[in-house]
N, C-alpha and C positions, 0 to 999 in steps of 0.2 A: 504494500500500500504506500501510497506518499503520504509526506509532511508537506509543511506551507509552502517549501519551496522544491519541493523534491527532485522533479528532472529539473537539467540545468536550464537556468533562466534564460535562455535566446529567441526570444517569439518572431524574430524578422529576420532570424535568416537560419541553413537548416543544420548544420552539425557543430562540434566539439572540435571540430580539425583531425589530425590523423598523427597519433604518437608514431615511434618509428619500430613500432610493434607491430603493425597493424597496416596495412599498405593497398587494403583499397581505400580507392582517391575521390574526394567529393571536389567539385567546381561548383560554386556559388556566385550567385552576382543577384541582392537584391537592392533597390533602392527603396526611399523613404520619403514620400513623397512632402513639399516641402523642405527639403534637406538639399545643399549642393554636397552631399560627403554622400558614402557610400560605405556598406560593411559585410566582411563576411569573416570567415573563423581564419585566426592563427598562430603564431608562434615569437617569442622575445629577440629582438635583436640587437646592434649597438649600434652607434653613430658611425661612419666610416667615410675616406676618402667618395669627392666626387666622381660618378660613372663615365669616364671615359669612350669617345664615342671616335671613330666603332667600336664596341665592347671586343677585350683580347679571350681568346674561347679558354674555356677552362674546362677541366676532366671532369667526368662524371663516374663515380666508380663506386657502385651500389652492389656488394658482398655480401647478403645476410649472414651466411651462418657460418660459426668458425669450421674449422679444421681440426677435428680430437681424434686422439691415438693413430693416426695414421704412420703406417709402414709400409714402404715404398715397396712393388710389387712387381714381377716382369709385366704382367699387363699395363701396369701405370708407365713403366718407358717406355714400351708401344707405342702409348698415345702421346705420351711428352714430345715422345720423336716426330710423329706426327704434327702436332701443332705446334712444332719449333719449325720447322719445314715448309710450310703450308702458307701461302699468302692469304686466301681462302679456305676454309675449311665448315665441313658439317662432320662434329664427331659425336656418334649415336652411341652412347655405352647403354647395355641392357642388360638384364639380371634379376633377381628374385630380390626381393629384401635384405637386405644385411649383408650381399656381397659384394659392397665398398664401390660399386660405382658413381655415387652423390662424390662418396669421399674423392677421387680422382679427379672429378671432373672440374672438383672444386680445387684442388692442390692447384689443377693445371691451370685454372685461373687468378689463383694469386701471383702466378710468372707472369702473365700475358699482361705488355707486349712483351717480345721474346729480342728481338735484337733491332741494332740500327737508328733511325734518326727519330724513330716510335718511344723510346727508352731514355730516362731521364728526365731532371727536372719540372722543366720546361715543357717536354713530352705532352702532348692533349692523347688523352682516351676514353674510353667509355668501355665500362661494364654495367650490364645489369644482368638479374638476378627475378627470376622467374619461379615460383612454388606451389606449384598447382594445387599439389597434393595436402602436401604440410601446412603452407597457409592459406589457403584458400584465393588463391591470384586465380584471375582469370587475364587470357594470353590477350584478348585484343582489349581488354581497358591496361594492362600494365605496360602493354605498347601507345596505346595514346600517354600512359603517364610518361613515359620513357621519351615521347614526342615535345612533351612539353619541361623536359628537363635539359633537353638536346637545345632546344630553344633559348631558355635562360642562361644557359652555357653559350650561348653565341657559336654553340661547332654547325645548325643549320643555318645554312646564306639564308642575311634576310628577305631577300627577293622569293621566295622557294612558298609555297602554297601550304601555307601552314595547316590551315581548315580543311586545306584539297588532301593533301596526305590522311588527316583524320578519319574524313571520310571515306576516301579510299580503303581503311581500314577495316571501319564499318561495312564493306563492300566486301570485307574478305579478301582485299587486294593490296599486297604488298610493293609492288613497281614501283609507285612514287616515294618510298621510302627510302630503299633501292636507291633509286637513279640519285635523292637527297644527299646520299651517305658517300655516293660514290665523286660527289663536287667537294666534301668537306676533307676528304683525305684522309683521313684519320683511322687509326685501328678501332675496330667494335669489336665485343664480343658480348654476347648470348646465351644465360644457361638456362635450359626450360629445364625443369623436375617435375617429372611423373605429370605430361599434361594429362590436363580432363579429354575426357572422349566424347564433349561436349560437338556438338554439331559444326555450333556454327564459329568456335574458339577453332576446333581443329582446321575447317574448310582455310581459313586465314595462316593458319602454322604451315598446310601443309603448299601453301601457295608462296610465302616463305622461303620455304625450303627451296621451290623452283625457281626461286627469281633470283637468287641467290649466286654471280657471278665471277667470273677473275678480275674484274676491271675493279672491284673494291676489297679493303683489307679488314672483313671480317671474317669474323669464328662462331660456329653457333658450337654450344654443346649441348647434347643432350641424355635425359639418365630416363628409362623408361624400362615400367619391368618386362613388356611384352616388346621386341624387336618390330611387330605390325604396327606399333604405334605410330603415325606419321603416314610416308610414304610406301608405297606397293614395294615389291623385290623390281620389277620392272622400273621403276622409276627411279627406283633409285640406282641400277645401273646407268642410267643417261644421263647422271650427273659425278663426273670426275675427282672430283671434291668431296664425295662424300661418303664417308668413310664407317660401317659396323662392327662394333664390335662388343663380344659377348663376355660381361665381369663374370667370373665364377670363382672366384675370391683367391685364396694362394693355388698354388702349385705343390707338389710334394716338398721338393728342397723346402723353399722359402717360407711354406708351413711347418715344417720341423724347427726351421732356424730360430722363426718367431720364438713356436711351444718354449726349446729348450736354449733359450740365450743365456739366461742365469746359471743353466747346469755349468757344474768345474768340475768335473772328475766325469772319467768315460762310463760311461752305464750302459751299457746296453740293452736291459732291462726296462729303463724309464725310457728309452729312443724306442723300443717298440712299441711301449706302451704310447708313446706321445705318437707314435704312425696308427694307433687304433683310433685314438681322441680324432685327427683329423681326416683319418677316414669315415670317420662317425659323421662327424660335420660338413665333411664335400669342401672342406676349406674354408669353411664361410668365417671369413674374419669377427664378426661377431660372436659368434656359436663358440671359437678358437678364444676372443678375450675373454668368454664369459670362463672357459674351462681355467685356461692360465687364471684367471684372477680368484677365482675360488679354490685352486690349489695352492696360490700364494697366500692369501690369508684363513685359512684352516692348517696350512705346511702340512701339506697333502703329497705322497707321489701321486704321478698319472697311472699307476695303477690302481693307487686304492681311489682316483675319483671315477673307473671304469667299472668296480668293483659297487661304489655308492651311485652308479648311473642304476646302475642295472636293479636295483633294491628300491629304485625312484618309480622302475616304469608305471605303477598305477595311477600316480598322482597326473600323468602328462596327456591322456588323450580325453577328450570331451565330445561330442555327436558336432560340437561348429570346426573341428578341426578337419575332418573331411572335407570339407566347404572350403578351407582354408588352402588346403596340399597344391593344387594349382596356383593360387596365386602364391603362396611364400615359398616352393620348391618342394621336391620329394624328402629332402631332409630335415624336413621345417621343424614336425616331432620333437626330433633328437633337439634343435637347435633352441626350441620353446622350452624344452626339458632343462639344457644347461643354463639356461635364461631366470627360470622361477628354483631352481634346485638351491641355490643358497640364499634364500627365505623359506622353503618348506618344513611345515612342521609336524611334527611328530607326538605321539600323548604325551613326551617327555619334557615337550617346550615348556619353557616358560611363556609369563605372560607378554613379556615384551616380544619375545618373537612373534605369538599369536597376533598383536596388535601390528606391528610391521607387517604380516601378512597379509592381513585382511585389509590394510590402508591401501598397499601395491594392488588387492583384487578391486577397490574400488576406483583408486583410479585409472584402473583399465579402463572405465566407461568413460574417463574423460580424453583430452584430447591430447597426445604425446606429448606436444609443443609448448615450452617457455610454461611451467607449471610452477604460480605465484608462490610467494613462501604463506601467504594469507592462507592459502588452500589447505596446503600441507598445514598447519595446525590447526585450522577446524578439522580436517582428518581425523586428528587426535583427539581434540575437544569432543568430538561425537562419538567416536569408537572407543574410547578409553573407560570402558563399563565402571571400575571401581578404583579409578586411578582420578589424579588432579585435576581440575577443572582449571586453573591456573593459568591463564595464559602463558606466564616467564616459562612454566614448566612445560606446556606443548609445545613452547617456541625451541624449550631446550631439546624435548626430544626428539620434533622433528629435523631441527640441527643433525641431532645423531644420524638418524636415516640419509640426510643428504651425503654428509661422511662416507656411511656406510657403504650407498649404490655408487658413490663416486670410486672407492678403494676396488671396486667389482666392475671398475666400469661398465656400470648399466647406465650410465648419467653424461649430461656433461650442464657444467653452471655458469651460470652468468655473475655479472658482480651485483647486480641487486639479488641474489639465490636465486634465482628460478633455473628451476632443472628444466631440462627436457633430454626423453627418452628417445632412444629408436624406435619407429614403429613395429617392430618384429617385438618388443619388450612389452609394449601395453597389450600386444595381441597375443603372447603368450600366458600371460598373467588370467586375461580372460577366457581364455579355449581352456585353462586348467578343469578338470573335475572336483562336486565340492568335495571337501575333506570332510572324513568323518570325525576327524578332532574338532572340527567348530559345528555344530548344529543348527541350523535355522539362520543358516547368512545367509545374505542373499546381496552381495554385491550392488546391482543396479539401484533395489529399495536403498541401501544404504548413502550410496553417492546420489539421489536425487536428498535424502535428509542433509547432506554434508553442506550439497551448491545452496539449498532453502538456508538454511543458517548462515550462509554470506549474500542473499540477492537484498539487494534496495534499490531502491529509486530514489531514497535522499540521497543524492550527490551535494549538499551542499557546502562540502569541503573539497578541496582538491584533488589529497590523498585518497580518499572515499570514488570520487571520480576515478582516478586512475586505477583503482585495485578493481572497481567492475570493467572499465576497460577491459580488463586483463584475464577476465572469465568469461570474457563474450563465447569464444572461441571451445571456451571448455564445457558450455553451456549450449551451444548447435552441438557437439559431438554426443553430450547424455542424453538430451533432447531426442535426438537420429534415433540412439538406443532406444528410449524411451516407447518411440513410433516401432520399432519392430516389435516390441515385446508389450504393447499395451493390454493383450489382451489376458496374457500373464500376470502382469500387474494387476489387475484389477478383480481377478480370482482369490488374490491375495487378504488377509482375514482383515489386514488396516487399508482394504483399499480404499473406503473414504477417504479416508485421509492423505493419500497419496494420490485421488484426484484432486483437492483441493492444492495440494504442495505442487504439483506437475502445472495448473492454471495460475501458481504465482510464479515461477518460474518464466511462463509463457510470459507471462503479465510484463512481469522485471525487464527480462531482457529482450522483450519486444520494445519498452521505453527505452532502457540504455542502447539499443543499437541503433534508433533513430537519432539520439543526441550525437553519438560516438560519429558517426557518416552515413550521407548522403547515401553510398552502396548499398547501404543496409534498408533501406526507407522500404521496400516490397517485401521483403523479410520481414523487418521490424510489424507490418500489417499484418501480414502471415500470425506471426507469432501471437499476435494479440486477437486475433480471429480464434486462433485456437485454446487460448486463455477464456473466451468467454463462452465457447460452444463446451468448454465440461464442466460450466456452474450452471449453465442456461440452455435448457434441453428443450423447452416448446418452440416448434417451429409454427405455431399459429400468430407466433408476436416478432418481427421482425424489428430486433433494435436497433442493428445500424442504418434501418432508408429510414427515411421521413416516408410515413404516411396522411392519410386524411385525420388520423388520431392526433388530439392535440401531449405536448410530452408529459404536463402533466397528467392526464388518462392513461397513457400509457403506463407511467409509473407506478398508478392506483395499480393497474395489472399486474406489475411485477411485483409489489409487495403483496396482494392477494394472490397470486400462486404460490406464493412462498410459504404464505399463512395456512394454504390449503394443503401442503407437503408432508409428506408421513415427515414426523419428526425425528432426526437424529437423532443418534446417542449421545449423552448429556455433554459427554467429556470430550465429543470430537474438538470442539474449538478450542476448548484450552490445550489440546495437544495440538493444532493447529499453532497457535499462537506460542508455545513454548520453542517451535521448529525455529521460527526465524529470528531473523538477530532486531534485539531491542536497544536502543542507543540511549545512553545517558550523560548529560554532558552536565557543569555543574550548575550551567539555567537551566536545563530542565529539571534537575533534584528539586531546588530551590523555591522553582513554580508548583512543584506535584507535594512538595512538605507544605508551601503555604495552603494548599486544599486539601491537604488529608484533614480527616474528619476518625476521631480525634486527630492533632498534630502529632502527638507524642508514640503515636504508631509508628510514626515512619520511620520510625529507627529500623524497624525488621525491614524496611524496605535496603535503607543501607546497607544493614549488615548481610544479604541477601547479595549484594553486587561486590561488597568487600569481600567475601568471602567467597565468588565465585562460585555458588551454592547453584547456578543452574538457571535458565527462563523457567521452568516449571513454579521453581521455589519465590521466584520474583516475583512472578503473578500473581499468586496467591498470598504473599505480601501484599501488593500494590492492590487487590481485590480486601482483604483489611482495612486499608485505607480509604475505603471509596473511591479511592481512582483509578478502578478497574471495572468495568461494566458488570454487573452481576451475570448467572447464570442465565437467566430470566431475560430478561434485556437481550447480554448479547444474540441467543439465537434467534430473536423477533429480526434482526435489524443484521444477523451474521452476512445471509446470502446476497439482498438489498444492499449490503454497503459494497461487496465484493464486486456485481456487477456493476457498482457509480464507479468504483476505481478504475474498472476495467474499461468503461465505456469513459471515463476522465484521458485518461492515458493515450484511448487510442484516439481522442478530438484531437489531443494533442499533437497528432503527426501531422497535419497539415502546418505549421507552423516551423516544420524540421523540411518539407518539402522543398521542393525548386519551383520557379515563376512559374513552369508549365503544368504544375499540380494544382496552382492556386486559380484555377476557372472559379465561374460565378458559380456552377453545379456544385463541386467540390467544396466550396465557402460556406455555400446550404447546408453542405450535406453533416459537414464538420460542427457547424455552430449547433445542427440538430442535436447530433450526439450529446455535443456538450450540454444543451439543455437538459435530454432529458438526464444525462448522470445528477447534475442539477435538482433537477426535479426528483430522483429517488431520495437524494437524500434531505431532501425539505421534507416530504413525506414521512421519511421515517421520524422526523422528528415531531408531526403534525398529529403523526399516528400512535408511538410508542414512547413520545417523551424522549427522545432520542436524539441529540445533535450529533453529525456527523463531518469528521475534516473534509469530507469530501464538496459540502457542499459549500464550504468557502475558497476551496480549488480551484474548482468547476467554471467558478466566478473571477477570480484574480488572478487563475494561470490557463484557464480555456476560453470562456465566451468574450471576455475583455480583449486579448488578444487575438484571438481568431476576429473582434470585431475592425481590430485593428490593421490587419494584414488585407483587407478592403482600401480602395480609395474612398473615402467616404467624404462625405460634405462637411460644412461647419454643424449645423445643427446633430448630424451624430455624433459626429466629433464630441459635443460639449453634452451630447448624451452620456457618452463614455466615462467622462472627467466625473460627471456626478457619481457612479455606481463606484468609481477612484478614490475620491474622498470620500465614499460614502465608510469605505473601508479605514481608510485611516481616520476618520472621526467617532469611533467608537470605542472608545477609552477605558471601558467592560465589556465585562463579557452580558448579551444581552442571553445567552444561554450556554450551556458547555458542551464540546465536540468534541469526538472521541473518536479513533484510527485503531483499527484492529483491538481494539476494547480496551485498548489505554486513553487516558484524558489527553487531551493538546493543546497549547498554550495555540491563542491564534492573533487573538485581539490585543493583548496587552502591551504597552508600550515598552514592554524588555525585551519582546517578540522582534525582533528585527527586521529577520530573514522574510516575515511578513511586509512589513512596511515599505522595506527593500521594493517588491516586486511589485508594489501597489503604486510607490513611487518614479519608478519606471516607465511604469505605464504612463504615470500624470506627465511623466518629461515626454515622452514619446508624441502626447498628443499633444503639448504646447508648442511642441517643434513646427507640427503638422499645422498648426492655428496659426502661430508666427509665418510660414511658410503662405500663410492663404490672407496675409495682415490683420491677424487678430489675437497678434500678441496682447498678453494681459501679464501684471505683475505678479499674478500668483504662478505665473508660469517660469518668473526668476526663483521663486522661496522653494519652491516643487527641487530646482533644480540643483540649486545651494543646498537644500536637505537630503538630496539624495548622494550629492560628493561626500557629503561629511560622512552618512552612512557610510557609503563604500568603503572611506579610507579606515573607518573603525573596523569593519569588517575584510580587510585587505585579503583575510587568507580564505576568504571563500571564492568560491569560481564564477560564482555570480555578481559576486561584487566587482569585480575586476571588468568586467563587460560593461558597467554600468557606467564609468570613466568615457565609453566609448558615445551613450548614449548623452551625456553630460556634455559632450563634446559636439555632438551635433547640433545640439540645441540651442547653445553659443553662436557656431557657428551659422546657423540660420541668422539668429538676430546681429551676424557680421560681430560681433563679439569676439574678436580674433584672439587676443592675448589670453581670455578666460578659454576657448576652446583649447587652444595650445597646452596650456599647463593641463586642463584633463587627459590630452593625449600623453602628456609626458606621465602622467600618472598612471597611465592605462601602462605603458609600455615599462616602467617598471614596475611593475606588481603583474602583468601576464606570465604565463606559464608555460616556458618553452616547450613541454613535450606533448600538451594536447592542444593547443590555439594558434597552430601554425595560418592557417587564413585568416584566422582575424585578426593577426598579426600584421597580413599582407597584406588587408584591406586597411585597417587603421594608419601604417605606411603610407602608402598614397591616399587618405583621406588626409592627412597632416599634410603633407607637402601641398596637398593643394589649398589646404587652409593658409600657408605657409603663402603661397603664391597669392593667392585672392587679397589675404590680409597685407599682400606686399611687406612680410616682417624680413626683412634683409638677414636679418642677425640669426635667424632658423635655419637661414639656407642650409650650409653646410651639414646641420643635424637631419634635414629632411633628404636631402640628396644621400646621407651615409645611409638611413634604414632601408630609403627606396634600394642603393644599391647592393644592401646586404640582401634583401629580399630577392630580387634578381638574380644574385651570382649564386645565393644557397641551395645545396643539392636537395632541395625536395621540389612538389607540383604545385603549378598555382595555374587557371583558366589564361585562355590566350587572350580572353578581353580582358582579364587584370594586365598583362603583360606586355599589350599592348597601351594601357594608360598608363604605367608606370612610367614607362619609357617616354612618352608624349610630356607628362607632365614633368620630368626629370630635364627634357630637352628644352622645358619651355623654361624651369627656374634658370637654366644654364642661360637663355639667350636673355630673358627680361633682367637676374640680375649679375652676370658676367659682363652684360651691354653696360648697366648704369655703374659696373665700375671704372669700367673701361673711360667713362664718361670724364669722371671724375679728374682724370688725368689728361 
């Protein structure tokens, strides 16, 4: 559910930017009418020398993922030899999983270029980096992002059909790319991994391939487990350049050499046994680390680990592993086998190994990649039956485990800890059969309880922002699970309740992925469509069209079906509400002790978070206190408030959209929703005494802005500002509102994050009034009150945008010096790794503030962000890219002329 401010506050324009996690690409460009500035999402940058025209090209060299335990293999000098050789090249490596052709491909691209006047400082090139598989990249948007990096970089002549190449793209046709690359000179190279067999992604790859000639100096590679991927055998004879080749991990030699490098004394004993381990494994460099590393820390020979394979076999095959044998190879078995063997447990384990067990099988259902350290100790927090609840302690333990799988090389880490596994690792983990030492696990149920205990929608902190970022990913891969196995699930004896955890889920991260990009915006719908079709089963009432039913009618229906619903079991909500994570900071303590009823309760509520006793334990506390909805209550008003969230959330997407979303149809269709979420929860409180946060949401983060993202006239306009103030001039509470059956501070003036967003809106529309000349002076205090806010609230993600909106509003009223210093405040307090675009766009809204306001003395600071924005290796739209440049050319002549004058 949300709080007052929960998805991030950006009502006019549509995403969060793109951390450098995360690499589908959103393009924004929306204006605000009334306004000469312009915004859309982005990233921190500094003051820098002015841009030099013609811009000198600069490399572009995008490498995701390192390079771990690699050992150099006869088949890796093959291909070395090959792409040192090669003016042009297409190198195909293919293979089954885990037999090191990522690894190669990737080695051989940290050389390239390889020799000559390519090499060196100076040297311009370009790598990108393609992940079909892993991260979900799709080929022809990571090649328009790739177009638009080429660009910023200055290596595509400006004369050359920037939009025509795009589209060409979108055509599935590579030539004008081609013929592009083949004017600029420069080495490229290309690594695709594991593309999709997506239709209309391959038709364009494999078009690619053919257009691909000697007259330019690029390299494509590629890593694909099936050799058909791509081009026919026929076709790819008729290109000379292009080269297959089949990884199938070591050799005999060079796999012995690995096994026994450490052995000092001749054995010959442990050398045959180390030729059984590798005939075991078919070579596969992974299957071979997994054995070496669990014979090094046990100090094991490779006999007696041949001896503990074989004592293993029941624990390794499952009924999905059949299904599996094709795609991960005929030795896959054995190599799943050496993978899960040093976490397998025995009746002899202790507890900590059981726990490390069953944390490894649950997250097999999440997604292999960059797995946060947030994750891994809710892991803990939830699995750990009769152990600490403690944060320090789950942090400590999961520490251990990273340790652990690192020393086993099952892992490799990042410097913020996030692991991520091979995928041969999570899939072995998950083909295993259950154990009869754990009874009644069940993996999946347990990783959807794990992901519900970290999903919000309050982002309104930074860090809270960025750790859901970072489970997007982890949350489509249980989700996918989820969809195969529902019908399993719900056989299951708590499957209530694991519909209701599965539709917040949908709920969450259908809101976080329209915040997070643009890419996700059909998804993000997806997701929330399916969040509402498993609380809301009558298809006689259609919630998301507008019908001839007015919303309130509507809503009388939804809460009398509800009322008319065989009743749950008493305790589903609070087992409900015990699942996900309850936040307390020490304004909320402070507001929920001044209403507890008695006061002097609240201590149990305290001593409840201090002691990290549990959500169960807190509830029922905080139900003590009266500020938790009784039993009674809550289930009048459970299902009713579930759907307002649901239908709040998803009004909300049109506001994350792009220009072409926002028709007049859509604006209807949008504002309807938000009514009636609206409307449910006015009812529930007309009906059962029952205020609910949603329906001051509804109102201050949906219908208000959604009314705003219209051209509207003056007379809405100052419709709007009433329902604005109407919100900030209520200084009590005129009733209490309650989110997930806890109380919510909304109205009070400690409430910020409320006033924040109410204030917003009031500047947005004085902008828009100013803009139509009907500036008023409440339109300066609106706008004075909301910098002050912001700068109090610096470290929220919302506040920092509002710099932006502070700035426009000045700027309307030609306010040149006050808009400046909002921007200079925006840009320091934004947040490089998720606001890359609004970064971009606030850049050239300053400069050109910078230019209109004729303030001389900016130049130099405006001309350094415009040029940091420009030369930095990430994406920005070609209409940002071409104003940057426009307006950078214009400071340079207006005021490089009047110095010139001067003299």
């Amino acid at each position: 559910m949300s709080s007052p401010t929960s998805t991030v506050q950006s009502d006019s324009y549509s995403s969060e930017g793109n951390s450098n996690r995360d690499y589908r690409t959103t393009v924004l460009n929306v204006s605000i009418e009334g306004s000469n500035v312009t915004i859309g999402d982005g990233i921190q940058g500094s003051p820098g020398p002015a841009r030099q025209a013609p811009p000198k090209p600069s490399s572009v060299d995008l490498l995701r993922q390192p390079i771990q335990h690699f050992t150099e293999t006869s088949c890796y000098t093959k291909v070395l030899k090959l792409a040192q050789t090669n003016n042009v090249l297409i190198l195909h490596c293919h293979g089954v999983p885990g037999s090191g052709k990522s690894e190669i491909i990737r080695k051989i691209a940290k050389q390239f270029p390889f020799y000559g006047e390519d090499v060196g400082e100076d040297a311009v090139h370009v790598k990108w980096h393609i992940q079909c598989h892993d991260s979900g990249h799709d080929v022809k948007e990571q090649m328009t992002s790739l177009i638009g990096s080429l660009r910023k970089h200055a290596i595509l002549p400006p004369e050359d059909d920037y939009q025509g190449i795009i589209q060409a793209i979108e055509e599935n046709t590579a030539q004008p790319l081609i013929t592009a690359l083949e004017k600029a000179n420069i080495p490229v190279l290309l690594l695709l991994e594991d593309i999709n067999k997506n239709e209309d992604s391959m038709e364009f790859t494999k078009d690619l391939l053919r257009s691909l000639n000697s007259k330019c100096k690029f390299h494509i590679y590629m890593a694909t487990r099936d050799k058909s991927v791509g081009l026919s055998d026929s076709e790819r004879k008729d290109i000379p350049h292009y080269y297959l080749k089949h990884v199938n991990g070591f050799e005999e030699t060079e796999g012995l050499k690995f096994l026994l490098i450490d052995l000092k004394d001749e054995n010959l004993e442990e050398k045959e046994a180390a030729r059984k381990v590798l005939e075991r494994f078919s070579g596969s460099p992974l299957g071979l680390r997994a054995a070496k590393g669990f014979c090094k820390e046990s100090r094991i020979s490779y006999q007696d680990y041949l001896d503990q394979l074989s004592s293993d076999d029941k624990y390794i095959q499952s009924e999905e592993f059949q299904n599996l044998r094709k795609e991960f190879g005929g030795k896959a078995m054995h190599v799943f086998q050496a993978v899960t063997m040093p976490f397998q447990i025995k009746e002899d384990s202790d507890q900590d190994e059981v726990l490390r067990w069953k944390i490894l099988r649950c997250l097999s259902c999440m997604n292999y990649d960059r797995i946060p350290r947030s994750l891994l100790n809710e892991c803990f927090c939830k699995l750990c039956e009769n152990g600490s609840k403690s944060p320090l302690q789950n942090k400590i333990k999961s520490g251990q485990l990273i340790t652990l799988l690192l020393n086993h090389e099952m892992c490799t880490k990042t410097d913020e800890d996030e692991i991520t596994f091979h995928e041969v690792v999570t899939r072995a983990f998950r083909s295993q059969k259950p154990n009869p030492v754990v009874k009644n696990f069940y993996p999946l149920k347990e990783a959807i309880y794990i992901l519900a205990g970290l999903a919000t929608k309050d982002m309104r902190t930074k860090k809270r922002s960025n750790e859901m970022y970072k489970l997007i990913r982890h949350a489509e891969s249980l989700l996918e699970l989820v969809e195969q196995n529902m019908d399993q699930l719900m056989q299951a004896e708590d499957a209530a309740l694991l519909r209701l955890l599965i539709s917040h889920l949908y709920e969450t991260f259908g809101a976080v992925m329209m915040c997070k990009s643009l890419a996700y915006y059909n998804d993000s719908l997806v997701y929330l469509d399916k969040a509402l079709n498993l609380v809301w089963e009558n298809e006689d009432i259609d919630l998301l069209n507008k019908g001839e039913t007015s919303a309130v009618d509507v809503a009388k229906q939804v809460l009398q079906a509800y009322a008319e619903a065989t009743e749950p079991t008493a305790n589903l909500f609070n087992q409900y509400a015990s699942k996900l994570p309850i936040f307390f900071d020490d304004e909320m303590q402070k507001y929920l002790e001044g209403k507890s009823k008695p006061r002097s309760k609240f201590k149990m509520v305290k001593d409840a978070i201090n002691k990290h006793e549990g959500n169960g334990k807190l509830i029922e506390a905080l139900r003590s206190c009266k500020v938790f909805l009784d039993d009674k209550r809550w289930r009048q008003v459970f299902f009713p408030e579930r759907i307002a969230s649901i239908l709040h959330s998803t009004s909300r997407a049109l506001l994350y959209a792009d220009a072409e979303e926002r028709t007049p149809e859509n604006l209807d269709k949008f504002m309807w929703i938000s009514s009636l979420a609206n409307s449910i929860a006015v009812e529930c409180r007309k009906k059962y005494n029952v205020g609910l946060l949603c329906e001051h949401l509804s109102n201050t983060g949906g219908m208000i802005p959604i009314m705003l993202a219209n051209k509207l006239d003056t007379n809405t306009l100052l419709e709007a500002e009433k329902k604005c103030v109407a919100v900030l001039d209520k200084g009590s509470h005129l009733f209490d509102m309650y989110e997930q059956g806890m109380l919510k501070e909304v109205y009070g003036p400690s409430h910020d994050s409320s006033r924040l967003q109410s204030l917003r809106n009031l500047v947005r529309i004085h902008a828009r009034l100013a803009g139509k000349d009907n500036a008023s002076s409440a339109g300066d205090s609106h706008c004075e009150n909301l910098v002050k806010l912001a700068e109090k609230m610096k470290s929220s993600s919302s506040a920092t945008l509002c710099f932006i909106y502070a700035a426009k509003y000045y700027a309307v009223k030609k306010n040149y010096e006050d808009a400046i210093i909002c921007y200079k405040k925006f840009f320091e307090h934004a947040d490089p790794k998720t606001r890359y675009q609004v970064y971009c766009w606030a850049a050239y809204n300053f400069a050109r503030t910078v230019l209109e306001g004729e303030i001389k003395e900016e130049c130099e600071c405006a001309k350094g962000k415009c040029d940091k924005v420009l030369k930095d290796n990430e994406v920005m739209g070609a209409d940002l890219n071409r104003r940057l440049s426009e307006t950078m050319e214009r400071m340079k002549e207006k005021f490089d002329t009047e110095n010139k004058n001067l003299y």
